[in-house]
C-alpha positions in Angstrom: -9.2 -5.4 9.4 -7.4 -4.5 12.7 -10.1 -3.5 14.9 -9.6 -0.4 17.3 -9.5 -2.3 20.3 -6.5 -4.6 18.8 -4.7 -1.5 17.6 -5.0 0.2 21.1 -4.2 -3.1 23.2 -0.7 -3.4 20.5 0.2 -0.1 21.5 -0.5 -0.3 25.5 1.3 -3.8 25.8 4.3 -2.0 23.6 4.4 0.9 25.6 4.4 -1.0 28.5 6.9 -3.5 27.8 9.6 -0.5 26.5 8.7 1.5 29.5 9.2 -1.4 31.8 13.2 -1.0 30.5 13.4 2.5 31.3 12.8 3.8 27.3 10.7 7.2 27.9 7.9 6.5 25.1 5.7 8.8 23.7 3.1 7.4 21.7 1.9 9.1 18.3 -0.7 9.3 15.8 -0.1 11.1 12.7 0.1 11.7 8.7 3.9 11.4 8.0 2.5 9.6 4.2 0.0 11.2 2.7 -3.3 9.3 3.1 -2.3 7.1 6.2 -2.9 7.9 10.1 -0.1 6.0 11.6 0.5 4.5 14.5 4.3 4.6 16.1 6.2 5.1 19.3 9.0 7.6 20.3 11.7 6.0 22.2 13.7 8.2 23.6 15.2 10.9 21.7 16.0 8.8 18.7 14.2 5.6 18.4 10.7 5.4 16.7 9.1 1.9 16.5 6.2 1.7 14.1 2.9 -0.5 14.9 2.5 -2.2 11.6 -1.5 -2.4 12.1 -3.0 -1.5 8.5 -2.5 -1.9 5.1 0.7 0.1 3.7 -0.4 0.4 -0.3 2.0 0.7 -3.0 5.3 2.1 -1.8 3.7 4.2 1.3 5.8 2.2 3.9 9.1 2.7 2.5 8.3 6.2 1.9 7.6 6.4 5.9 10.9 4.4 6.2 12.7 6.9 4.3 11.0 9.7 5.6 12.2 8.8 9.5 15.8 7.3 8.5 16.0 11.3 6.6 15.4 12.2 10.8 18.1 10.1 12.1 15.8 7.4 13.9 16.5 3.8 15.1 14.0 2.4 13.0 11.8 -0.9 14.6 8.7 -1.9 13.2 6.3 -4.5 14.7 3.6 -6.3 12.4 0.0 -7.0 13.7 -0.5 -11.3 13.6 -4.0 -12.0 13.3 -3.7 -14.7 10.4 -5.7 -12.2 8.2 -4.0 -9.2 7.0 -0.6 -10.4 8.0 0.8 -13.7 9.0 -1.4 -15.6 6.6 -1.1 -18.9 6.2 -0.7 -19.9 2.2 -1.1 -23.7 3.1 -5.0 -24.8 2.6 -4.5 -22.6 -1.2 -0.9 -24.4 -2.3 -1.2 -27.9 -0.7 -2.3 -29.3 -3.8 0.8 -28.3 -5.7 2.6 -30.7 -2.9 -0.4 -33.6 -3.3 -0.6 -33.7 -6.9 3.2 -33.8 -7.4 3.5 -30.3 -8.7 6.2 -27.8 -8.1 5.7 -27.8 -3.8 6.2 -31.7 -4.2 9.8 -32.0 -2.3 8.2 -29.8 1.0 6.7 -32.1 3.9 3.2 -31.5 5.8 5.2 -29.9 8.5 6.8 -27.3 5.9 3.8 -26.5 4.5 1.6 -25.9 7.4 4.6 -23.0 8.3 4.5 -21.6 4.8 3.2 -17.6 4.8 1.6 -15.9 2.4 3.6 -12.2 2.1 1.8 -8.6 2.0 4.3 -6.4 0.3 4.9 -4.7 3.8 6.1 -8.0 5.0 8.6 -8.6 1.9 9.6 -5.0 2.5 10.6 -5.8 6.2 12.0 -9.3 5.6 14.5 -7.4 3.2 15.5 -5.2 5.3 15.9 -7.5 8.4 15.7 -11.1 7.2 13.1 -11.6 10.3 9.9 -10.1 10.7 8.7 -9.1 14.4 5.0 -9.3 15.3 2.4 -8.1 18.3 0.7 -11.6 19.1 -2.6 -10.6 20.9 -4.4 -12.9 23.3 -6.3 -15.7 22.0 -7.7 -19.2 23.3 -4.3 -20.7 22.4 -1.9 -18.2 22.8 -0.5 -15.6 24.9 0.0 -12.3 24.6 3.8 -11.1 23.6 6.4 -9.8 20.8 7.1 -13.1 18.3 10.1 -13.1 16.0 9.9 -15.3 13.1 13.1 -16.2 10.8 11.8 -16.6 7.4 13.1 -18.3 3.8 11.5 -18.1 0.6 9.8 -21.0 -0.9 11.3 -22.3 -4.1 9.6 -24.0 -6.8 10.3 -27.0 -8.4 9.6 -27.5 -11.9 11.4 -31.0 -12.2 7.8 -32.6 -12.9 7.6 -31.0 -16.2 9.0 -32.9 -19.2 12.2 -31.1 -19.9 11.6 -32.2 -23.9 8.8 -29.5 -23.7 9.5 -26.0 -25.3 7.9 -24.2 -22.1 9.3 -25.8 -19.3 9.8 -22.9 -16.6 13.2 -22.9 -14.8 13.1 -23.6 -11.1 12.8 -20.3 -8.7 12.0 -18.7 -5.6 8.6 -17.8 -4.8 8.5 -13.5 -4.4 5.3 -14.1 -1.7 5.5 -17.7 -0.2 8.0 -17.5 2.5 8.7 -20.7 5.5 9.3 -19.6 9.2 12.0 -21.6 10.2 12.5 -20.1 14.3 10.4 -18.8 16.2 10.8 -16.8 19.5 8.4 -15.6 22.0 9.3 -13.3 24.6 6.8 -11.6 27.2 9.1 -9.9 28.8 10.1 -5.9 29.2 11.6 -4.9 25.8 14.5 -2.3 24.5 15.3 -1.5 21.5 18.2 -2.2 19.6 19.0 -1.5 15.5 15.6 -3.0 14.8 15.0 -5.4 17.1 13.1 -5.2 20.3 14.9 -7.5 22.5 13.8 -8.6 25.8 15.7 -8.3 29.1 15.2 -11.8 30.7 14.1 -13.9 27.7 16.0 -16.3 25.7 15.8 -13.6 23.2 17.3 -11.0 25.3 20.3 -13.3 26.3 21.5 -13.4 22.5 23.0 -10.9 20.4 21.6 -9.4 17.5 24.0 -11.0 15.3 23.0 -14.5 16.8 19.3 -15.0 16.9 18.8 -16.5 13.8 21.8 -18.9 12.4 
């Protein structure tokens, strides 16, 4: 669980960084789905940024998303990555299926140490977007910024099975295990931009939306 602290150092470094690009930001806490306190940011008069820091059950985040596209907002929303509730890595529970041969067998080490183990509110996101964006908090290792991931689903490979066999299972994409592929930091003063928050000096902000992941 995202402790208060995190949640309140996510939304200072956010509301710092938008500021910083002359966004006027107004932070909010409130009930827009029933059940859920969240967490988002006003930019201007029609931007709204949500800080993806709990759980979202069942369909409550696209409700939310419905609920602020109904308003007219440029919708952003930034994940929390602490490896836990989001950004998990699914490689120490599926390297066997590599090891033994099984239907991971054709990924390398390298590929499976980037594999991610999807909430729903990460599929949802990665539909919508085809990259996820997350607040990276301090740590031993790393630094403190926005990271944007490019993801592609996992697909299994059944060619292990004998095909002689009456339930041999036809090859397919994984609905949860996903691959980041790219991977951009940037520490920089953000803006917001159809989705994105792109930064003004980075090698994030020097690219176009259409161009960051190809």
């Amino acid at each position: 669980m995202v402790s208060k602290k995190q949640k309140k150092d996510m939304k200072d470094y956010l509301v710092t960084k938008l500021s910083n690009s002359g966004h006027a930001v107004k932070p909010v806490s409130r009930e827009i789905v029933s059940g859920i306190t969240s967490n988002y940011l006003l930019i201007d008069e029609e931007g709204l940024v949500l800080l993806v820091d709990q759980a979202y059950p069942r369909d409550s985040l696209n409700s939310f998303y419905q609920e602020t596209r109904k308003r007219g907002h440029n919708f952003g929303a930034v994940l929390f990555k602490d490896g836990e509730l989001f950004f998990r890595n699914a490689a120490d529970k599926n390297y066997f299926k590599k090891d033994k041969y099984l239907s991971l067998k054709k990924y390398s080490n390298e590929e499976m140490h980037r594999m991610i183990l999807f909430r729903p509110e990460e599929i949802f996101l990665n539909e919508k977007r085809s990259h996820l964006q997350y607040y990276q908090p301090s740590s031993a290792n790393l630094n403190e910024c926005l990271t944007i991931f490019n993801f592609q689903s996992v697909r299994f490979d059944y060619s292990h099975i004998d095909e002689s066999g009456r339930f041999k299972p036809s090859d397919k994409e994984s609905k949860r295990l996903y691959i980041w592929n790219d991977r951009k930091e940037n520490a920089d003063s953000l803006r917001l931009e159809k989705w994105v928050l792109f930064g003004n000096t980075s090698e994030i902000g020097k690219q176009r939306q259409s161009d960051l992941f190809r």
